[in-house]
N, C-alpha and C positions, 0 to 999 in steps of 0.2 A: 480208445473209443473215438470213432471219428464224430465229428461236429455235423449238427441237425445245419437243413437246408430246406428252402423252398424252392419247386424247380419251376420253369413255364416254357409253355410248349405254345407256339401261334400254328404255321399251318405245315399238316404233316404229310408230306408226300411222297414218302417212303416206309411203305409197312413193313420191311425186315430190319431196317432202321430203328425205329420206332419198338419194335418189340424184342431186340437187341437191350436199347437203352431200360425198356420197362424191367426187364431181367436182371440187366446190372443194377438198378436201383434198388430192386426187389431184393437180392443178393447182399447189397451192402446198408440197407437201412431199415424199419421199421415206417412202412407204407400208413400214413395215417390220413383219416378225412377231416376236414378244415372242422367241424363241430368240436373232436379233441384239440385241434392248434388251438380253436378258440378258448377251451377249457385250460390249457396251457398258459395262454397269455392270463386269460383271469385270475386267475390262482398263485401265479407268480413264478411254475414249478419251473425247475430246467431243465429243458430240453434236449433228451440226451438220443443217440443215434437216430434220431427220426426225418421222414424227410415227406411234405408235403405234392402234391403234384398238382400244376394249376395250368390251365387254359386261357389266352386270351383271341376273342373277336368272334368266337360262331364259326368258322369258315367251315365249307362242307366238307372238307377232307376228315375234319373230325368226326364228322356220323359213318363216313366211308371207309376210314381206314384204323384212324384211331381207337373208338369208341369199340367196336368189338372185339381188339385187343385187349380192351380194359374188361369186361366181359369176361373174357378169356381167360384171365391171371385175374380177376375180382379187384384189382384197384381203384381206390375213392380217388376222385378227384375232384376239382370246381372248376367251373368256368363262366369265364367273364364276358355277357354280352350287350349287343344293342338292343331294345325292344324296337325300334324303329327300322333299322336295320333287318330286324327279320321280319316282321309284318308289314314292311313295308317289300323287300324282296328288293331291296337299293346295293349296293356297296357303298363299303365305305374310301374317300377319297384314296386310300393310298392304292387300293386293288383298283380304284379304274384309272390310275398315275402310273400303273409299274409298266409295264410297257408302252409307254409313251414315247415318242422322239423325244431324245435327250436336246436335240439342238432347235427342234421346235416351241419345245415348252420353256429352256432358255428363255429364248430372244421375247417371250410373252411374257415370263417374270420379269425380264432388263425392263421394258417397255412399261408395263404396270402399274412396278415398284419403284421405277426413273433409280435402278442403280447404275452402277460405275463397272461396266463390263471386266473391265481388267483387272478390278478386285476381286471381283466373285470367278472367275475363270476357272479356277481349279475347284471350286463347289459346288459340289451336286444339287441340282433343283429340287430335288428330296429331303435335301439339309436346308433350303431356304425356306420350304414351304412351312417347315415345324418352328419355323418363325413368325408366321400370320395369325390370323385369327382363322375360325372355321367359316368365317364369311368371304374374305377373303381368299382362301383356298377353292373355297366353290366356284365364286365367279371367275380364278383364274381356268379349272378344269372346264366352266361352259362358253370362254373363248379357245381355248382348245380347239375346243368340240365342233363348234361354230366354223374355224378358220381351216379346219383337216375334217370337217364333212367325217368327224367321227363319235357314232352313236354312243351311246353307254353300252358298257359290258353286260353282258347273263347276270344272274347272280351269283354271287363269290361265297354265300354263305347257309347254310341251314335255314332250312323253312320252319317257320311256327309249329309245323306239325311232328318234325323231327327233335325238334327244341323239349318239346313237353315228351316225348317219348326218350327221350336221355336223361330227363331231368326225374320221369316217372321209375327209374330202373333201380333209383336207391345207392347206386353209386357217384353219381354228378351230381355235384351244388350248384344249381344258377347265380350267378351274383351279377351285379350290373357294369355300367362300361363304357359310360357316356351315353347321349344319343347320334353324336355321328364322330365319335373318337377326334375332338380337337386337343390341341394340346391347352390344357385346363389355366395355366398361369396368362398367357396368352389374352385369353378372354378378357371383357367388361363382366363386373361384379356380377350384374342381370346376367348377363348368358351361362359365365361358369354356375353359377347356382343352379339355372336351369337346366342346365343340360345335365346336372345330376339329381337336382329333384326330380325331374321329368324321365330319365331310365328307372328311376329305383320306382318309381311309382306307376309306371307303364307295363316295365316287367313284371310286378307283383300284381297286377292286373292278369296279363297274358297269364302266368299261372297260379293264376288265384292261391298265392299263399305270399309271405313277408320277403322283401330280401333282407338280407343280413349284411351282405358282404359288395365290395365294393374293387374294382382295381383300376387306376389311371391310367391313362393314355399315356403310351411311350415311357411314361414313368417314373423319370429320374427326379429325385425328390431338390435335387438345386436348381433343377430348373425347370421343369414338369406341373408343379404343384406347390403350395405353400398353406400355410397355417387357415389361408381364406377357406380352402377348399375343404379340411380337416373339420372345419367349422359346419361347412355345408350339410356334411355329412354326418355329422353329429345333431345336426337337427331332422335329419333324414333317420336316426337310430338305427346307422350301419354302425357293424360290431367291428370288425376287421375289414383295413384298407392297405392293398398293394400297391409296393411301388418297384419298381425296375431295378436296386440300387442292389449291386450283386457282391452281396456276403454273407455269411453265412446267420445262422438263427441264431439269439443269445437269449439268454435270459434276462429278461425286462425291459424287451423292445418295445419301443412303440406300439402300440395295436392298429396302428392310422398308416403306419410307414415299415411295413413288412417289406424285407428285403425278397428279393427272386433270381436266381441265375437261369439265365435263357438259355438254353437248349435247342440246337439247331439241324438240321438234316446235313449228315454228309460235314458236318465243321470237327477238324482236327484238334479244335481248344475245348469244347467241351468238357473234357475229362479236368483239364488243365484249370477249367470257372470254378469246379466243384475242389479243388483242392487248394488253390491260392485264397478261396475264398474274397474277401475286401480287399486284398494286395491283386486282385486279379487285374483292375483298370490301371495300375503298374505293369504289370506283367501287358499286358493289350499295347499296352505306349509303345513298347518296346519293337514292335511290327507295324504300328498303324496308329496317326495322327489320329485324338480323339474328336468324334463327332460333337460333341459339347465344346470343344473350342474354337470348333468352324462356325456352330448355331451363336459361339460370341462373339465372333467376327460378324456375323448377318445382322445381328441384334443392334453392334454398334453403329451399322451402317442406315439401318431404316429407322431408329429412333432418332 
């Protein structure tokens, strides 16, 4: 009997991909909506062949490509977004950072941050930023913006109107997401709270009904989030909170700290996350220096 799993999908831009993947999951596990995970964890049962399917950020590929797949093969899933983010019609920083001049945005974090060029040299400006606060990330993207005479992006994500019509179809759980996806440890006390009281309670607004469910930014629970956040959210009476941390489902997990294996377009490990399970960030070493040891080189550097 293979081991239960939470999978997550961010943005999907490839629809034969994509409904490939839904097939083979469909195929080898029992497709369930986060209401029974829930029932799961509370009861204490274990969890045997099943396997979760979640969404994080809103992006519009998911109304586009994804979501009438799921339609199509009736699979439940959830997902996790910004209420800000979509009624406001903004992205969020990393979509207006991804294609950025790598050696422009550089030299604007050296300068900034006052670090030591030659250290950071082989680090991506991607891996530094997930070191700031979400204040600081801002006003590095509006000197950017400012010094390359470049506008903000379209919107990268789902409109309000599309939101509440996935959320109305009985297979998508809305759950929340932050309000502009910082990384949550990061934060002063004030802001991480807010920025979780403030989605769970905006979103439940936009569609007039509770949220329940909750999932962090980027994720990884060593260095993403901690016990504050847990707290946050526990006064927020979120039930189930995700975290990035890829192994597979046990019996008597956390309910605050659900593991996920991410899922990716066109990646040949895939198959490889869902079967190493916890041994996979072993398995990953073995190709590619981990991004958590870079963000603890950045860390040691600006504290």
């Amino acid at each position: 009997m293979r081991k239960s799993v939470i999978v997550n999908f961010h943005k999907v831009d490839d629809q034969h991909w994509f409904e490939q993947e839904i097939l083979a999951l469909k195929s080898r596990y029992r497709l369930i909506a986060i209401q029974e995970l829930e029932e799961i964890q509370s009861t204490g049962k274990k969890p045997k062949n099943l396997c979760h399917i979640t969404f994080d950020d809103g992006d519009q590929t998911f109304y586009k490509i994804a979501y009438p797949i799921l339609v199509k093969h009736q699979v439940p899933v959830s997902h996790f977004v910004s209420p800000k983010i979509i009624s406001e019609r903004s992205n969020f920083w990393f979509q207006e950072t991804e294609d950025y001049d790598q050696q422009t945005m550089r030299k604007i974090v050296l300068k900034e941050l006052n670090l030591n060029p030659e250290k950071v040299a082989k680090i991506p400006f991607s891996i530094i930023l997930k070191c700031l606060t979400i204040k600081q990330i801002h006003e590095l993207i509006r000197i950017y913006q400012e010094q390359t005479n470049t506008p903000p992006k379209p919107p990268q994500n789902m409109s309000l109107e599309e939101l509440k019509e996935v959320n109305a179809s009985g297979l998508v759980t809305i759950g929340a997401h932050t309000m502009n996806h910082p990384i949550l440890k990061n934060e002063p006390d004030q802001s991480s709270e807010e920025e979780i009281s403030a989605s769970i309670q905006e979103l439940a607004k936009l569609l007039n009904q509770p949220i329940h469910y909750f999932a962090y930014p980027n994720g990884h629970s060593k260095m993403d989030f901690s016990d504050r956040e847990i707290n946050f959210l526990k006064a927020q009476n979120i039930r189930l909170a995700f975290s990035t941390d890829p192994r597979h489902l046990k019996q008597g997990d956390d309910p605050y700290r659900l593991p996920r294996m991410g899922l990716s377009p066109r990646n040949p490990m895939n198959q490889l996350k869902l079967r190493f399970g916890a041994n996979w960030e072993l398995v990953r070493a073995l190709f590619t220096k981990s991004a958590l040891n870079l963000r603890n080189q950045v860390y040691d550097m600006i504290n």
